[in-house]
N, C-alpha and C positions, 0 to 999 in steps of 0.2 A: 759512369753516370747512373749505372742501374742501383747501386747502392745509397744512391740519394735521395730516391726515391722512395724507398722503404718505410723511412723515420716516417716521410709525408704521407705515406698511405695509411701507416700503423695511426698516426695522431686523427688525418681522415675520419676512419674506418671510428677513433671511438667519438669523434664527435658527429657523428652520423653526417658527414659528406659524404657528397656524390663526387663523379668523376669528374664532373665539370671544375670542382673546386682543385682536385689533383692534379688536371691539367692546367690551372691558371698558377698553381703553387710550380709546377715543374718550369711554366714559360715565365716565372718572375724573376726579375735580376734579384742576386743573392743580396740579402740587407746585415747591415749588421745589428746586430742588438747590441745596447747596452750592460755592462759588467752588472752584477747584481750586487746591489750594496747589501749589508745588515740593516734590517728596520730599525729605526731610532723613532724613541716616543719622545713625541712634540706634548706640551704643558696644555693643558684645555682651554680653548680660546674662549671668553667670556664673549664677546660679540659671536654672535649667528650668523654662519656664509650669505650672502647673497651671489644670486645671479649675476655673471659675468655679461653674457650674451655671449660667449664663449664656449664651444665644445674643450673642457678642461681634463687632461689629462692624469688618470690616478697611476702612480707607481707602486702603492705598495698597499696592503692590509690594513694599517694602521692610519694611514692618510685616508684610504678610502670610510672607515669606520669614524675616521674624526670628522670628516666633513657628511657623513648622511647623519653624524646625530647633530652635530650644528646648526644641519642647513631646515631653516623653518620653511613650511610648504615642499612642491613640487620636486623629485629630484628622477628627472631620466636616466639611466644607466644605460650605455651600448657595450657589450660583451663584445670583442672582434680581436681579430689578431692582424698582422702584417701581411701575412700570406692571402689572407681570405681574399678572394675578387671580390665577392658580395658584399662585404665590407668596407671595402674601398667606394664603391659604385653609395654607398649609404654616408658616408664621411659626409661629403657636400651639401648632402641633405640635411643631415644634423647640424651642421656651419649653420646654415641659413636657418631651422628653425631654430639653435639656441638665438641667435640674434632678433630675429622675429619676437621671440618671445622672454627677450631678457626681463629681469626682474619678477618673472611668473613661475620660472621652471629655469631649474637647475640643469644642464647637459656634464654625462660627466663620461668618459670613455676607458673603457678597462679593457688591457690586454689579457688574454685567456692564458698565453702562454708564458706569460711573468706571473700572473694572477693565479695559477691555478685553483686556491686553496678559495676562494671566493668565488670563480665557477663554479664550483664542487658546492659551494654554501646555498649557492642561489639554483640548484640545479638545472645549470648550463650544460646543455647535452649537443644543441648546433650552436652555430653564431652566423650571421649576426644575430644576437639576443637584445631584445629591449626589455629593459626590467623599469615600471613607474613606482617611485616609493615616494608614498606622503609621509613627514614627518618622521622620517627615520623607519618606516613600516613598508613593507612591499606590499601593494596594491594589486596590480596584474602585469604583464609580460606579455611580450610577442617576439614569432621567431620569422627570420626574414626579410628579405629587402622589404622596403617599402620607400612612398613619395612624402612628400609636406600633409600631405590631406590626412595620410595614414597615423603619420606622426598627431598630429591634431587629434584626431579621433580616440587614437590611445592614449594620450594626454589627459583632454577636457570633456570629452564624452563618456560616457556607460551610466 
């Protein structure tokens, strides 16, 4: 067991987690990930995303970069992985405000650990990371749990 533990401290340690996150990755049942495909370029969609009211799942670079230059207005990004507890504990939240706030903002969810090369872009150092981008532009960011109110505030206030 002590070998398994390694990977999860070394990844930890560079996304600047604490212990508390290594003990929730140690007490998680093991998940499986999905096989990694090669990226395939999809044709530019002449329509503009809209909002789902859905927290929407990005797999890869190229999906993620097609839908923030599409998408007109608001687009939240959460940075999170599988393992993270804080992450998980923040899912529900994001459910509820992409719904709340469908057709105003976009929710969109990137895993760090499939994603690397876009953590790296948006310089994702913890997670959970919120990254707001208008129009294809990042605006500001926040690192951490937070509630609906929080979410709010990073949204439509500053």
């Amino acid at each position: 067991m002590k070998h398994l533990r390694r990977p999860a401290a070394a990844v930890a340690a560079t996304l600047g987690l604490g212990a508390a996150a290594l003990l929730a990755d140690a007490q998680a049942p093991p998940s499986s990930s999905p096989s990694t495909t090669p990226e395939q370029s999809s044709p530019e969609k002449s329509q503009p995303e809209t909002s789902t009211g859905r927290v929407r799942e990005v797999r890869t670079r190229s999906e993620f970069d097609r839908i923030l230059r599409s998408t007109e207005g608001l687009v939240l990004v959460d940075f999170n992985a599988t393992w993270c507890a804080p992450c998980r504990l923040l899912r529900p939240v994001l459910d509820d405000f992409a719904a709340a706030n469908a057709g105003s903002v976009t929710v969109l969810s990137v895993d760090v650990d499939r994603n690397v090369e876009l953590a790296q872009r948006y310089g994702v150092n913890s997670i959970p990371a919120l990254l707001l981008c208008r129009d294809g532009e990042p605006v500001r960011g926040q690192v951490g749990l937070t509630d609906n109110a929080g979410l709010r505030r990073l949204v439509f206030e500053r």
